[in-house]
PyMOL CGO cylinders between C-alpha atoms (Angstrom):
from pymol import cmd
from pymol.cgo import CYLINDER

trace = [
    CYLINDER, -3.83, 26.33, -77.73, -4.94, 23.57, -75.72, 0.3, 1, 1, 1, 1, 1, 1,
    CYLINDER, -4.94, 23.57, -75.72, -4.42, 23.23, -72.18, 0.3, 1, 1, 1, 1, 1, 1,
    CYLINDER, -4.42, 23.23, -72.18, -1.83, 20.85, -70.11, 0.3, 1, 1, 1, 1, 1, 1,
    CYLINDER, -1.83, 20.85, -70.11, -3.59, 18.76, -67.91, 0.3, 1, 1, 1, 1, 1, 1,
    CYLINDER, -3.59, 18.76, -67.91, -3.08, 19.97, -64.41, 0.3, 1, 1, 1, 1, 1, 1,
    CYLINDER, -3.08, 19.97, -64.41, -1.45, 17.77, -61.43, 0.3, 1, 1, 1, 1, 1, 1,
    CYLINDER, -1.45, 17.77, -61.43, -4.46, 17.87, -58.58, 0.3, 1, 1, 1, 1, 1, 1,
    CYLINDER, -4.46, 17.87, -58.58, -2.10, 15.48, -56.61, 0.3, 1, 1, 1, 1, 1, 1,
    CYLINDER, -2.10, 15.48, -56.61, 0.42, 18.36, -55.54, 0.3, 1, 1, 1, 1, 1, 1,
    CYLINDER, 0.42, 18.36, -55.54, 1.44, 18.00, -51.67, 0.3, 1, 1, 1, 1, 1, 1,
    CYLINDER, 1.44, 18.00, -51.67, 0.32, 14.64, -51.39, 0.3, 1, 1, 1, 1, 1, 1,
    CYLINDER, 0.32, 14.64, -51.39, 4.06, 13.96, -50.81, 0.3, 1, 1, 1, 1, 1, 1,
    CYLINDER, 4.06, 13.96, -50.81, 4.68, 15.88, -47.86, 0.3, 1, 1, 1, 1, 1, 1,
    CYLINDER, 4.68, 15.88, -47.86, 1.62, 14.67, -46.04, 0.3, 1, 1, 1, 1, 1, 1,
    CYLINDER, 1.62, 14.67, -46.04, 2.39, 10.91, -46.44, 0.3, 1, 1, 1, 1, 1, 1,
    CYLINDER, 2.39, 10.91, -46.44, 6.24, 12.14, -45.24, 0.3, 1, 1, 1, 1, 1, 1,
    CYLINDER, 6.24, 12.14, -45.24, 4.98, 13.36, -42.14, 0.3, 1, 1, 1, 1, 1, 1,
    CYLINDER, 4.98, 13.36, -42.14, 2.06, 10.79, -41.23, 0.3, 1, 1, 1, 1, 1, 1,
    CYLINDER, 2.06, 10.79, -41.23, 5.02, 7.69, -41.62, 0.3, 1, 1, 1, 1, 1, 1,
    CYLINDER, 5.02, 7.69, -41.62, 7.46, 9.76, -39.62, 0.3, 1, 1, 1, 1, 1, 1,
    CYLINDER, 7.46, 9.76, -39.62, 4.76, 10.02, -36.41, 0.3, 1, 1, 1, 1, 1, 1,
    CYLINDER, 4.76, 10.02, -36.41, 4.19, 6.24, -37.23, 0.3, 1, 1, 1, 1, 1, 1,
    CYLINDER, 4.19, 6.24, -37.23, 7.82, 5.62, -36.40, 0.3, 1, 1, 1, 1, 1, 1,
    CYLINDER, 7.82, 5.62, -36.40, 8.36, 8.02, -33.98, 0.3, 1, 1, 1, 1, 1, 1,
    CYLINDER, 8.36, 8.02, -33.98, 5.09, 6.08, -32.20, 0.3, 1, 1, 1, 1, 1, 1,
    CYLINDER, 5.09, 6.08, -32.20, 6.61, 2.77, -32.97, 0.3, 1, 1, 1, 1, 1, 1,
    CYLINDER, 6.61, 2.77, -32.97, 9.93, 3.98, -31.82, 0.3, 1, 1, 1, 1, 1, 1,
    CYLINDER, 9.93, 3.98, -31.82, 8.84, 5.41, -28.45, 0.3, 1, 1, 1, 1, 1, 1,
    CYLINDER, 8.84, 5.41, -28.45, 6.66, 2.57, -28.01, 0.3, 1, 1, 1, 1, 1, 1,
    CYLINDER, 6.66, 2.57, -28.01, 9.84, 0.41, -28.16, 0.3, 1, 1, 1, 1, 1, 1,
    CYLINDER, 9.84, 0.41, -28.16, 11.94, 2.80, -25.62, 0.3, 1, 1, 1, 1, 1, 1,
    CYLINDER, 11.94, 2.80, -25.62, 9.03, 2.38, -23.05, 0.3, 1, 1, 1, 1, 1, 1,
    CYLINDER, 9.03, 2.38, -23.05, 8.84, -1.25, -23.55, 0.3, 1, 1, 1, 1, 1, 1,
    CYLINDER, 8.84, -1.25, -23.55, 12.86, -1.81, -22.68, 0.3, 1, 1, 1, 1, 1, 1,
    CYLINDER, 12.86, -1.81, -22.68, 13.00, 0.96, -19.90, 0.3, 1, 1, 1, 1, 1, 1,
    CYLINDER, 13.00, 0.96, -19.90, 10.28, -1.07, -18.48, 0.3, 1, 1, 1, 1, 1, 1,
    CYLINDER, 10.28, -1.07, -18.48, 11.86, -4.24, -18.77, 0.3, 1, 1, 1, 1, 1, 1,
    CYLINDER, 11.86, -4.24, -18.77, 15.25, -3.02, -17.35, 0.3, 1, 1, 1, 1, 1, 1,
    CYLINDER, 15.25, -3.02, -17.35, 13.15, -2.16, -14.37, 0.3, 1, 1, 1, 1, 1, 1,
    CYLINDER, 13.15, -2.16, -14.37, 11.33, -4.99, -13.79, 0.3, 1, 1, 1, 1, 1, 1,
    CYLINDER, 11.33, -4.99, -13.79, 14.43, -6.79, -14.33, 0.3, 1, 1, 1, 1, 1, 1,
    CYLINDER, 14.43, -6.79, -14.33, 15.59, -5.15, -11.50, 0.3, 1, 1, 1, 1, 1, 1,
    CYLINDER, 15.59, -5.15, -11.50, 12.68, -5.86, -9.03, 0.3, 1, 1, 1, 1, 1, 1,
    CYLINDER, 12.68, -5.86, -9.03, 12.78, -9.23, -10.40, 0.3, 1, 1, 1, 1, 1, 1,
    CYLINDER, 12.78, -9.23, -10.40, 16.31, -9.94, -9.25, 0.3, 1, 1, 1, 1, 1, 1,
    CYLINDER, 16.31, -9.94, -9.25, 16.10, -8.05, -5.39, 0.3, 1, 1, 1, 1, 1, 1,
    CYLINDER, 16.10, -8.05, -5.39, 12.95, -11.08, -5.13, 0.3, 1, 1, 1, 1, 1, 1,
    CYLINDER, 12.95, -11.08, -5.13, 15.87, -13.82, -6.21, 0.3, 1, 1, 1, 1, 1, 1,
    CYLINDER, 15.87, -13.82, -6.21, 18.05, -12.30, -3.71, 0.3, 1, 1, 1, 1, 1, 1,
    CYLINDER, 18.05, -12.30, -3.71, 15.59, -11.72, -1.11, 0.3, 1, 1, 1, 1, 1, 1,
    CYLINDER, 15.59, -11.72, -1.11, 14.64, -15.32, -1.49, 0.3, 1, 1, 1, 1, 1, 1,
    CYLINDER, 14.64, -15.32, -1.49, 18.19, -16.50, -1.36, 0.3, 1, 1, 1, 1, 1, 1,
    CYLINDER, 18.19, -16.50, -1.36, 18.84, -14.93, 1.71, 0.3, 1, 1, 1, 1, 1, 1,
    CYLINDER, 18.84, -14.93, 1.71, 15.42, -15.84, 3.67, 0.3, 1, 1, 1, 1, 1, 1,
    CYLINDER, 15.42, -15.84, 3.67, 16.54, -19.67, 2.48, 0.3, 1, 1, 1, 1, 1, 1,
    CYLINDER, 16.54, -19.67, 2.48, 19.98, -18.76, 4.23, 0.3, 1, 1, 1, 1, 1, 1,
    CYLINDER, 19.98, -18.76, 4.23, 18.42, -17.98, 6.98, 0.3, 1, 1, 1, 1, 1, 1,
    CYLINDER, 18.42, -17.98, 6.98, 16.38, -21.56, 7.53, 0.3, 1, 1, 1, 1, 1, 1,
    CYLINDER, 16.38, -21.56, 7.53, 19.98, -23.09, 6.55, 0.3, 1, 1, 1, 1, 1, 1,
    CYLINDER, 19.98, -23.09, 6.55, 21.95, -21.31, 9.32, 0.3, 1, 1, 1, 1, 1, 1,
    CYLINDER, 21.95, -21.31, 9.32, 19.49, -22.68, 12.11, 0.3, 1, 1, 1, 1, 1, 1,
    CYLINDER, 19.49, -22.68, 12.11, 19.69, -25.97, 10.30, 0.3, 1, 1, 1, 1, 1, 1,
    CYLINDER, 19.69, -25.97, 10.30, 23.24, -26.21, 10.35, 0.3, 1, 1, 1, 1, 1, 1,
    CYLINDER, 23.24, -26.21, 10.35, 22.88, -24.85, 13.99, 0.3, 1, 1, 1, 1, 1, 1,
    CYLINDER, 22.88, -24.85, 13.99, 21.38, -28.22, 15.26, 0.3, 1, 1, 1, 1, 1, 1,
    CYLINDER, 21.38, -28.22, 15.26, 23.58, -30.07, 13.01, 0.3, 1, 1, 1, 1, 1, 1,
    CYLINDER, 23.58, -30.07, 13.01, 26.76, -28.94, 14.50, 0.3, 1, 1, 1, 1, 1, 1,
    CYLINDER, 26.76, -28.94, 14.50, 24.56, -29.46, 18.30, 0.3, 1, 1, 1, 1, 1, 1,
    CYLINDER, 24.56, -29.46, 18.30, 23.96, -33.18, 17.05, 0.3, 1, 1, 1, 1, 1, 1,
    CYLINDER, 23.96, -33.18, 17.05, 27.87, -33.98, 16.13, 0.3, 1, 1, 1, 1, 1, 1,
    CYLINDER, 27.87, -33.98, 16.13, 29.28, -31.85, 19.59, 0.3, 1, 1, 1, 1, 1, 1,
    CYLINDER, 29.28, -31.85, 19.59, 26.65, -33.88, 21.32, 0.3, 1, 1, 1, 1, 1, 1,
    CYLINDER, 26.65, -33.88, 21.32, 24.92, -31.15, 23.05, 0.3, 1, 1, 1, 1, 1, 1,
    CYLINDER, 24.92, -31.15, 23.05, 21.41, -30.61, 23.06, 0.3, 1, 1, 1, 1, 1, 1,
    CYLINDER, 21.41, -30.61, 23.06, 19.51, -30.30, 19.62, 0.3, 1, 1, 1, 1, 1, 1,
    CYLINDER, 19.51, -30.30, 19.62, 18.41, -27.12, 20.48, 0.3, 1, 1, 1, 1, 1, 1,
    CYLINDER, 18.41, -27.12, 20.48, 21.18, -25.28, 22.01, 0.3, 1, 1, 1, 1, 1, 1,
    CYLINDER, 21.18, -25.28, 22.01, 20.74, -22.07, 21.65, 0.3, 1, 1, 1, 1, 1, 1,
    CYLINDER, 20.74, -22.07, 21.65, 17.28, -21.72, 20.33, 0.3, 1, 1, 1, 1, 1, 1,
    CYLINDER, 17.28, -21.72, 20.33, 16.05, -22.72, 23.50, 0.3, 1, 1, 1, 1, 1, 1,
    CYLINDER, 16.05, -22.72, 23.50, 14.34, -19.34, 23.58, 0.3, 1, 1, 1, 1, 1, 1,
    CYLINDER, 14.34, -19.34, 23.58, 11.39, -17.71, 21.21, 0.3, 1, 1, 1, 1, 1, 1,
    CYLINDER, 11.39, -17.71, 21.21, 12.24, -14.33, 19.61, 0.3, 1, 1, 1, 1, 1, 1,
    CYLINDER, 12.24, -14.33, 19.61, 13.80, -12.66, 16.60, 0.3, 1, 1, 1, 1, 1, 1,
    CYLINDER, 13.80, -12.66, 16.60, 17.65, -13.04, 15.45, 0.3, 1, 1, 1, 1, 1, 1,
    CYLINDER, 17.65, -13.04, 15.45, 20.27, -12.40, 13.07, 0.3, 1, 1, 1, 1, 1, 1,
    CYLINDER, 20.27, -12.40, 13.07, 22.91, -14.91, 11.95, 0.3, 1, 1, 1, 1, 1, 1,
    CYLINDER, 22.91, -14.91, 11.95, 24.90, -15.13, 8.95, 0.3, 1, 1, 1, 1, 1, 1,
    CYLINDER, 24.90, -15.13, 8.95, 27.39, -17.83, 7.50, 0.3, 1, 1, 1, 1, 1, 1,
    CYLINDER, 27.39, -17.83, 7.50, 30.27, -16.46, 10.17, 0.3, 1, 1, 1, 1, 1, 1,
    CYLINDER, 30.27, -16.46, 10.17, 28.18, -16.81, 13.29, 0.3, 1, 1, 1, 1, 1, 1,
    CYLINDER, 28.18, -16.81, 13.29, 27.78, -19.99, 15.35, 0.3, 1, 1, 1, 1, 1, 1,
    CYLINDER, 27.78, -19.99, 15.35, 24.57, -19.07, 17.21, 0.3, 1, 1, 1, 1, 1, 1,
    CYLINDER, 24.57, -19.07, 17.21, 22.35, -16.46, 16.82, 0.3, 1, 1, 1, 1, 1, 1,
    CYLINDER, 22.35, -16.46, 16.82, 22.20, -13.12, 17.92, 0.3, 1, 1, 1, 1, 1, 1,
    CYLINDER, 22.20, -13.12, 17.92, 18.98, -11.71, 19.50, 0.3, 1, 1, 1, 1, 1, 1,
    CYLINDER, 18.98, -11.71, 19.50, 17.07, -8.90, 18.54, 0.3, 1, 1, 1, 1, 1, 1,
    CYLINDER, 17.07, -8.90, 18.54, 14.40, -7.02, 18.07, 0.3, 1, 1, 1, 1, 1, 1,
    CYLINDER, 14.40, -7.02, 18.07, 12.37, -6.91, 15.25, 0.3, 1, 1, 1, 1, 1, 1,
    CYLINDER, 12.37, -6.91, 15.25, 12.27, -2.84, 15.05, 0.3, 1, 1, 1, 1, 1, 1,
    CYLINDER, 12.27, -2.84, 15.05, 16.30, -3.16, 15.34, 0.3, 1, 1, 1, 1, 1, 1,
    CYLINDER, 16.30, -3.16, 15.34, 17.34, -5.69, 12.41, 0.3, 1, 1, 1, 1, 1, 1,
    CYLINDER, 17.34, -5.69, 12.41, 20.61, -4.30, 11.07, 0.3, 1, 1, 1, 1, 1, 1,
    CYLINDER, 20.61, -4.30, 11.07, 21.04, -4.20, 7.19, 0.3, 1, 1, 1, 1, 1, 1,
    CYLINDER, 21.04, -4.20, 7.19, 23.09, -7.10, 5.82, 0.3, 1, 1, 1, 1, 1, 1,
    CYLINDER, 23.09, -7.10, 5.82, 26.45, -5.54, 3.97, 0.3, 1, 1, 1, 1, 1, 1,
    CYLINDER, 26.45, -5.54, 3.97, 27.60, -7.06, 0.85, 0.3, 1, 1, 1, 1, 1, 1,
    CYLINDER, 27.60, -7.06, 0.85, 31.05, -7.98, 0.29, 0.3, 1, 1, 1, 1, 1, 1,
    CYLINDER, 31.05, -7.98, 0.29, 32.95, -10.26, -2.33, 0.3, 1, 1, 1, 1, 1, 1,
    CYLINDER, 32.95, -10.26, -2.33, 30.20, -12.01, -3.32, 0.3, 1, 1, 1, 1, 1, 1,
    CYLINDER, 30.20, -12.01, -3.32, 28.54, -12.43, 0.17, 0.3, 1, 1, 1, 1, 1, 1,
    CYLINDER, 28.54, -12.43, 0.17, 26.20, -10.89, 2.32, 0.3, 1, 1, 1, 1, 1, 1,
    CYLINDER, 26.20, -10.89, 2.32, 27.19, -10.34, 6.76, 0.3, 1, 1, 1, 1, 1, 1,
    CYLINDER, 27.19, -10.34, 6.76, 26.77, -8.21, 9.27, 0.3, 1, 1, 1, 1, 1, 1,
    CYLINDER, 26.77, -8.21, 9.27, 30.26, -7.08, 9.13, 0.3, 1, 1, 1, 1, 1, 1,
    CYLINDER, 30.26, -7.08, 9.13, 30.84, -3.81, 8.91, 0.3, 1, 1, 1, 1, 1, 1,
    CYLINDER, 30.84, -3.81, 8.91, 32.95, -4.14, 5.81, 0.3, 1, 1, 1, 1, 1, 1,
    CYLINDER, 32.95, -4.14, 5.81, 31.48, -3.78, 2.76, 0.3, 1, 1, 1, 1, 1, 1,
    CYLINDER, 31.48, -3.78, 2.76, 28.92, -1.68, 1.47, 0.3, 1, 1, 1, 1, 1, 1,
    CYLINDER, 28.92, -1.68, 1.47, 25.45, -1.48, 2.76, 0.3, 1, 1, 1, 1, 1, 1,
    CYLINDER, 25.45, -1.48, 2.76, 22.71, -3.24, 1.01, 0.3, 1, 1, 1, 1, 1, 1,
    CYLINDER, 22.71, -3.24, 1.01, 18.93, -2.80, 0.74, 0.3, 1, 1, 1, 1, 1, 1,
    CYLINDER, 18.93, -2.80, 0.74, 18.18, -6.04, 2.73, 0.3, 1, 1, 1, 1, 1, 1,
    CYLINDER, 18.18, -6.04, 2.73, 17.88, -6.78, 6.48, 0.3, 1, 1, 1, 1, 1, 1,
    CYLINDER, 17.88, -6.78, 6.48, 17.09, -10.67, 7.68, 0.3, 1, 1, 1, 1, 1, 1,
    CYLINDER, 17.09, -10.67, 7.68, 15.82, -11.37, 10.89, 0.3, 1, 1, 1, 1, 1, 1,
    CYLINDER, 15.82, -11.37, 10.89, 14.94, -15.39, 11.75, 0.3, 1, 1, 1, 1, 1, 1,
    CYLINDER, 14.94, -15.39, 11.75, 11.98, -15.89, 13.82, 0.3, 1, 1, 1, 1, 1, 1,
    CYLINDER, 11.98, -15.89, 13.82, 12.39, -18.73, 16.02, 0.3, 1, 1, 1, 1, 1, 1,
    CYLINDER, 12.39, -18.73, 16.02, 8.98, -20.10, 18.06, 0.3, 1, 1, 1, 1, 1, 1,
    CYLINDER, 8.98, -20.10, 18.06, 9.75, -22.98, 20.28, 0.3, 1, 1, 1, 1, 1, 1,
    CYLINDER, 9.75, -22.98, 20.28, 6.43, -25.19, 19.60, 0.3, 1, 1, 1, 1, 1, 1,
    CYLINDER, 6.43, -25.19, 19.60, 7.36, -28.55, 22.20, 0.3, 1, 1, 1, 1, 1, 1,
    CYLINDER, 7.36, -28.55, 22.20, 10.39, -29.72, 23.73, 0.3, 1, 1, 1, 1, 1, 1,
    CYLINDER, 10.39, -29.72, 23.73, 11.19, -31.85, 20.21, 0.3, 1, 1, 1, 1, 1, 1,
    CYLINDER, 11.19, -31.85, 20.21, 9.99, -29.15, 17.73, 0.3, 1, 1, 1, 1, 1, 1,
    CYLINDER, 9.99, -29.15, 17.73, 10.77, -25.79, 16.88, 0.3, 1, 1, 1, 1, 1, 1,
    CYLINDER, 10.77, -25.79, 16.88, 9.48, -23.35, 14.13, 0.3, 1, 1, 1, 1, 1, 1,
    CYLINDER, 9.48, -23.35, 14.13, 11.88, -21.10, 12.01, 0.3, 1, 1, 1, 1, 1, 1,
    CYLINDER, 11.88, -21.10, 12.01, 10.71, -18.50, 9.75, 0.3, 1, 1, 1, 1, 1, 1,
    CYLINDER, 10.71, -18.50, 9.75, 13.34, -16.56, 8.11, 0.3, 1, 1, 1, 1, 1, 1,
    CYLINDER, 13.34, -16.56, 8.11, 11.98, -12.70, 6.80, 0.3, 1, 1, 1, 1, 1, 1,
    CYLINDER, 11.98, -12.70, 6.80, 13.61, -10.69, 4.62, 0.3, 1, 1, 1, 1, 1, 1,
    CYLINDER, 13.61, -10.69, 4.62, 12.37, -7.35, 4.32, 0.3, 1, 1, 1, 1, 1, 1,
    CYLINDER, 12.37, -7.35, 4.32, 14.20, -4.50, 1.78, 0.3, 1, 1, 1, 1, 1, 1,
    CYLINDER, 14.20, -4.50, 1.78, 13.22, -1.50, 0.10, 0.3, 1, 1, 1, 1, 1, 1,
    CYLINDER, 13.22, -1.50, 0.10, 12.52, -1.42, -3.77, 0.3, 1, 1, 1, 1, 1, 1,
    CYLINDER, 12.52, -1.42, -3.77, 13.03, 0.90, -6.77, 0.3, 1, 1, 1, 1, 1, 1,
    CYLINDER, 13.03, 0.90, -6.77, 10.30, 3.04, -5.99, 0.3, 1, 1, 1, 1, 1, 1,
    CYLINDER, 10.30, 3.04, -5.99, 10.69, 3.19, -2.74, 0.3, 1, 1, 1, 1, 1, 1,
    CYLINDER, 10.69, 3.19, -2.74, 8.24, 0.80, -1.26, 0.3, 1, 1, 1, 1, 1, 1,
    CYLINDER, 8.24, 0.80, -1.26, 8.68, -1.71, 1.50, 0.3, 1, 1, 1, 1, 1, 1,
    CYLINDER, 8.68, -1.71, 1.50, 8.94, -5.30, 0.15, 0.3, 1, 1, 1, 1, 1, 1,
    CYLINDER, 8.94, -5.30, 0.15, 9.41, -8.38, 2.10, 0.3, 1, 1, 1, 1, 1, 1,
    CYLINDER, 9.41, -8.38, 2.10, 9.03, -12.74, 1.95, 0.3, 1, 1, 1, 1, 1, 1,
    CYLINDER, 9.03, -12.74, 1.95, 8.76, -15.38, 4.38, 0.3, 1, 1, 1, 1, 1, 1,
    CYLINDER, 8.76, -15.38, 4.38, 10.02, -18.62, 4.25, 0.3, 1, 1, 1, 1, 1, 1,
    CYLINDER, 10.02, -18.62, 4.25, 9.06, -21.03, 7.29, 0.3, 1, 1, 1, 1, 1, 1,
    CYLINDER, 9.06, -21.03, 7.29, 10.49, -24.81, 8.28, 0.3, 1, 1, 1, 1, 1, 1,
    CYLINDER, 10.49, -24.81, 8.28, 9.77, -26.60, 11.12, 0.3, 1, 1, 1, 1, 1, 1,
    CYLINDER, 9.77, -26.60, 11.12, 12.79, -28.51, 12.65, 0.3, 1, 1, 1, 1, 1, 1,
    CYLINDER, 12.79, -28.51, 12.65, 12.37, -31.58, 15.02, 0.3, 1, 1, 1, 1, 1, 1,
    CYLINDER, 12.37, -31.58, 15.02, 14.98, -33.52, 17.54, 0.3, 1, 1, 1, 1, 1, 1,
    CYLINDER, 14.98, -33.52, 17.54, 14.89, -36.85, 15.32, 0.3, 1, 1, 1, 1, 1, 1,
    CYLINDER, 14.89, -36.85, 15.32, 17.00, -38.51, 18.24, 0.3, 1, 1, 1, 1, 1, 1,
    CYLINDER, 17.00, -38.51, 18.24, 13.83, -38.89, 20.46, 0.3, 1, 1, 1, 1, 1, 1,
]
cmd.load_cgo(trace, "trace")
């Protein structure tokens, strides 16, 4: 009676079924990490936009301060005759003093960020730093500073330097 030749291959099966399923469990957590990450960085990403946005804001509000002194004919630099730190936004038509430890958080509302107390609270406070260099020139730097994702203390500077062109 001869003998049927034996399979040696037996199990082979199950071995390559469970090294391709770690593959794609690997490949498939791999991909999860990559888009958790990106939704966060998206995230940091757009506070920067916005922090930028409103630091820009700030410049423009002290810009459009010695605009409206210009057409009212009063002097170019009515009320930023004096160095220190403020707050404005778009409703204001000077700034308010402060101090730097006591910048209030800008609320959002409808699309736009005040100091009004409507609105919920957002993660930003602006405070424009106004330094009186001559009696023609004045420096404006405009900080936002906010708190990000993981709880650290972000902030950007923008700085212009606005002169009386009437002299």
């Amino acid at each position: 009676m001869a003998k049927l030749p034996q399979n040696k291959n037996k199990g082979y099966f199950l071995i390559e079924l469970m090294v391709s399923i770690s593959i794609l469990t690997i490949g498939f957590l791999g991909f999860l990490t990559l888009v958790s990450r990106s939704i966060s960085t998206n995230r940091i990403i757009s506070d920067y936009l916005t922090a930028n946005y409103l630091a820009a804001e700030g410049i423009e509000l002290i810009k459009n301060t010695i605009d409206t002194n210009y057409l009212r004919n009063d002097p170019w630099n009515q009320g930023l005759a004096s160095d220190g730190d403020y707050e404005m936004d778009y409703d204001d038509s000077v700034p308010v003093n402060v101090t730097g430890s006591s910048a209030k958080f800008l609320n959002y509302k409808n699309g736009f960020y005040n100091y009004d107390i409507s609105g919920s609270q957002s993660p930003f406070k602006r405070t424009i730093i106004i330094s009186n260099i001559s009696a023609s020139q004045i420096k404006v730097k405009s900080r936002v500073v906010w708190i990000s994702r993981g709880g650290g203390t972000m902030d950007i500077y923008l700085e212009d330097y606005f002169f009386n062109w009437k002299e």
